[in-house]
N, C-alpha and C positions, 0 to 999 in steps of 0.2 A: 762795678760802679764806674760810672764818667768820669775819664779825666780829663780836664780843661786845661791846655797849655795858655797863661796870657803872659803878655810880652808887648814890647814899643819901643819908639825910637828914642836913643839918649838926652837928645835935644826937647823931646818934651816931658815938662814938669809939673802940668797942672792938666787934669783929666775931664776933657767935657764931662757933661752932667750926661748925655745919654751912653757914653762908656760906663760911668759909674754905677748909671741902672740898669746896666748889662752886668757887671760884675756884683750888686747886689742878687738878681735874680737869681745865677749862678748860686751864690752864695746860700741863697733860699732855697736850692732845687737840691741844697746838700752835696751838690759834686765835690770830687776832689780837684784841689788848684794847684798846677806848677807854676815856679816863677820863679825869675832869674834875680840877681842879686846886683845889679851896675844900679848905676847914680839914674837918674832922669824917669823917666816912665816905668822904670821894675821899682824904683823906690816910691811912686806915686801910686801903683798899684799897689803894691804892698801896704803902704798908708792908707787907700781903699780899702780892701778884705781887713786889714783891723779895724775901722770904722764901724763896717757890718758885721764885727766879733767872727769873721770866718775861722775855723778851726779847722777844718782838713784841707790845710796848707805846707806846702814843702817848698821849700826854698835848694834852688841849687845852686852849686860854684864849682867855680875851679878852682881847686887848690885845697888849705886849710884851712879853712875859714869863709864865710861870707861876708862880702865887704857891708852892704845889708843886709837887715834883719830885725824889723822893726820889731815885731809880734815875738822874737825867740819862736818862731818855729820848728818843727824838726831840718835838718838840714840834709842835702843830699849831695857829697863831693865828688865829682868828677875827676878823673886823671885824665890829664891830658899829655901826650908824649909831644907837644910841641914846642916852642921855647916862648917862657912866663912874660904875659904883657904885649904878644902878640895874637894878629886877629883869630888865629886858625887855634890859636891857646884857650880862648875864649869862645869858638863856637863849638866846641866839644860839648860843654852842657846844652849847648841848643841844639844839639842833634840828638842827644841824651831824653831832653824833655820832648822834643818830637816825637819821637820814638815810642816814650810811654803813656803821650795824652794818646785823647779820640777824637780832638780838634781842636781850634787854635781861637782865641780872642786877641788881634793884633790889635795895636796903636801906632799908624805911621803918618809921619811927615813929606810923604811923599818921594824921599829921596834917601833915607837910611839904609843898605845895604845889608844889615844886620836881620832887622825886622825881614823885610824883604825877601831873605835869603830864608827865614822860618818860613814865612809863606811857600817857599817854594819845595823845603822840604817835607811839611806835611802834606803838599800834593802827591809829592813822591812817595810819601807813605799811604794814599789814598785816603788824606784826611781830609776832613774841611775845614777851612777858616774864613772867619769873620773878620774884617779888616776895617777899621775906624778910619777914614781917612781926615784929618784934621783939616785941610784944604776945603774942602766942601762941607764938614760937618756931618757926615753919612757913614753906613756901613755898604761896604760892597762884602757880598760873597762869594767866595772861590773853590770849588771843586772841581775845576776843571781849564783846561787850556784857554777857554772864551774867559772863564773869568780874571785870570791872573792877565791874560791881555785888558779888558777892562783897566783891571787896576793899575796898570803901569800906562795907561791911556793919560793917569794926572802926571804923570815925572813931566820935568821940564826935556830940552834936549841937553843940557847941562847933565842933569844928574841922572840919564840914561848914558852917557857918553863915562859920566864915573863909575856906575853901576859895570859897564861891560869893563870897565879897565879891572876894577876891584872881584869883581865876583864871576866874568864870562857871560854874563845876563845872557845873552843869544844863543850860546850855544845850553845853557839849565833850558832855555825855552823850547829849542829844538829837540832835545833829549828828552822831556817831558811830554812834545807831542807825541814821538814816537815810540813812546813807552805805554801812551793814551790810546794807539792807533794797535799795538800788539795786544793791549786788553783787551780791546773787541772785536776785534777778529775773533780770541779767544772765546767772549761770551757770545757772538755769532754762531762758532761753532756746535755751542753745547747747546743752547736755545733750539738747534737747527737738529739736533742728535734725536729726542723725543723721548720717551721713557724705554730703556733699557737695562732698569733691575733686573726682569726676569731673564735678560738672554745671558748669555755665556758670554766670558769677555772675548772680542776680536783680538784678533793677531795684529801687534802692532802695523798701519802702515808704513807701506818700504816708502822713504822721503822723495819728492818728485826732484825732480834734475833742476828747476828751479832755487828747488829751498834747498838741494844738497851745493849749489854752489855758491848760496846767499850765506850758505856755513861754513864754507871754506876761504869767502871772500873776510868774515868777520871774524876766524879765527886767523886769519894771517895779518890782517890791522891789529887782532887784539896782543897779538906776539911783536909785531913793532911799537905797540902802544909801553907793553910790558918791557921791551928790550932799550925804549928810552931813557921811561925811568927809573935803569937799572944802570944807563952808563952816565947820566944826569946824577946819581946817588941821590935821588927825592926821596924823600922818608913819606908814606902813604897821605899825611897832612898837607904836605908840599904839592905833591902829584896832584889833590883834588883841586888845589887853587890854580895850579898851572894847569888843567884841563880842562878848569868851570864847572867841574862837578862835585859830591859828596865824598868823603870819606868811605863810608861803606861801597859807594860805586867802586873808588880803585881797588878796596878789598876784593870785590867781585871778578874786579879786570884781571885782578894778578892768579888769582884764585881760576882764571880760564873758564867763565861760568859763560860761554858763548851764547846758549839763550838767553838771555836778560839785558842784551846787547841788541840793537837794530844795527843796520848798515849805516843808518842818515849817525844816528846818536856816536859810534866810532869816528867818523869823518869830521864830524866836530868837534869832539874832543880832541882832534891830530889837530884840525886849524886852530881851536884854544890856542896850543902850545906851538903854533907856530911851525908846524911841520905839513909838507904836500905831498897831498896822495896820488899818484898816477896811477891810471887805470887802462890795459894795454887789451883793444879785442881783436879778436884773430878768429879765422876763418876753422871750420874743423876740419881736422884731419880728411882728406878724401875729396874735400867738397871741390866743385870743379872749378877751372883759374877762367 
């Protein structure tokens, strides 16, 4: 069954009419609804989906409780290991519901971080979202790199200048191109491969001397990346703010998962955090002076 992540920014409180008959239709098409519990547009949706008697609703939080909860829906708590009341405490459920929609219905202001930051995780997760932008009155949609430029086409310079202070905006964007640019290469490959049920599987290829040292350049970033935030003591919620990226990313970092890594997406996350890369080329061994 679908599950429909919706979500908004805390500053707004009252839901255009064509939000509304988006989350009606929803409502009507029988999906299941996630949705978070803060003041402003999760409690405005949420007074929504009771409106149209939505029943396969799940509300989540952090913590013991949901701060809302209009309907008494079933509830879904998050633990979150990082300290209560702050922001990284609080996006554990939204990476949570990320995680277990199949796309996202936002509501943003144009400048909320929070919102924004869902947007940019269900790309991560190769999902789509529909994005309400209240500024114009419109949906934009985002499944891909073009789109989420689109939509940060409305921020002002103000609150793209807060966005990269709060959340690394530049460097989620540059990490996500090139997380875009690894996927199709990939389905290039197999599109390009043609039907090969009946043969016998090949012998792995031996790696070209290109990508054997595109692997060794990104596992020796990922071992300074690793060996920061181990003399910094960042507990892994820390780490993603100070590198501009997710949680499960620095799981992945620490975890030495080299493929799932580009070179551009490393080098970003070192300038996140304020660290420079030097890169030293040398001539090979033999070659004549």
């Amino acid at each position: 069954m679908t599950t429909v992540f919706i979500a908004g920014s805390i500053s707004i409180s009252r839901l255009h009419e064509k939000v509304a008959d988006r989350i009606n239709k929803i409502v009507s098409s029988d999906f299941d609804v996630v949705v978070g519990d803060a003041d402003g547009a999760d409690t405005s949706i949420q007074e929504c989906l009771q409106q149209y008697q939505a029943r396969k609703v799940t509300v989540y939080c952090t913590g013991d409780s949901p701060r809302n909860n209009v309907a008494e829906w079933p509830v879904h708590r998050v633990v979150s290991k990082a300290k209560a009341g702050t922001r990284a405490y609080f996006t554990a459920k939204d990476l949570e519901m990320a995680r277990n929609s199949d796309y996202g219905l936002m509501v943003w202001d144009c400048k909320s971080t929070g919102t924004l930051s869902n947007v940019i995780e269900l790309l991560r997760e190769k999902k789509k979202s529909v994005v309400f932008v209240n500024k114009n009155k419109d949906f934009v949609t985002v499944s891909d790199k073009g789109g989420l430029e689109r939509l940060l086409a409305f921020m002002s310079d103000h609150a793209r200048a807060k966005a990269e202070e709060k959340i690394g905006l530049t460097a989620k964007i540059a990490s996500i191109a090139n997380e875009q640019f690894l996927l199709d290469i990939g389905a290039n490959s197999e599109s390009s491969a043609g039907p090969v049920k009946d043969l016998e599987p090949a012998a792995p290829a031996e790696p070209s001397p290109q990508q054997s040292e595109s692997a060794k350049l990104r596992a020796v970033l990922m071992t300074a990346l690793k060996e920061h935030i181990s003399r910094t003591h960042l507990s892994q919620s820390q780490a993603a703010k100070v590198f501009g990226v997710t949680q499960p990313r620095i799981s992945d970092l620490t975890r030495g998962k080299v493929d799932l890594f580009g070179l551009d997406a490393l080098v970003n996350m070192a300038a996140a955090a304020g660290l420079q890369v030097e890169m030293q080329v040398r001539e090979p061994h033999g070659a004549a002076g």
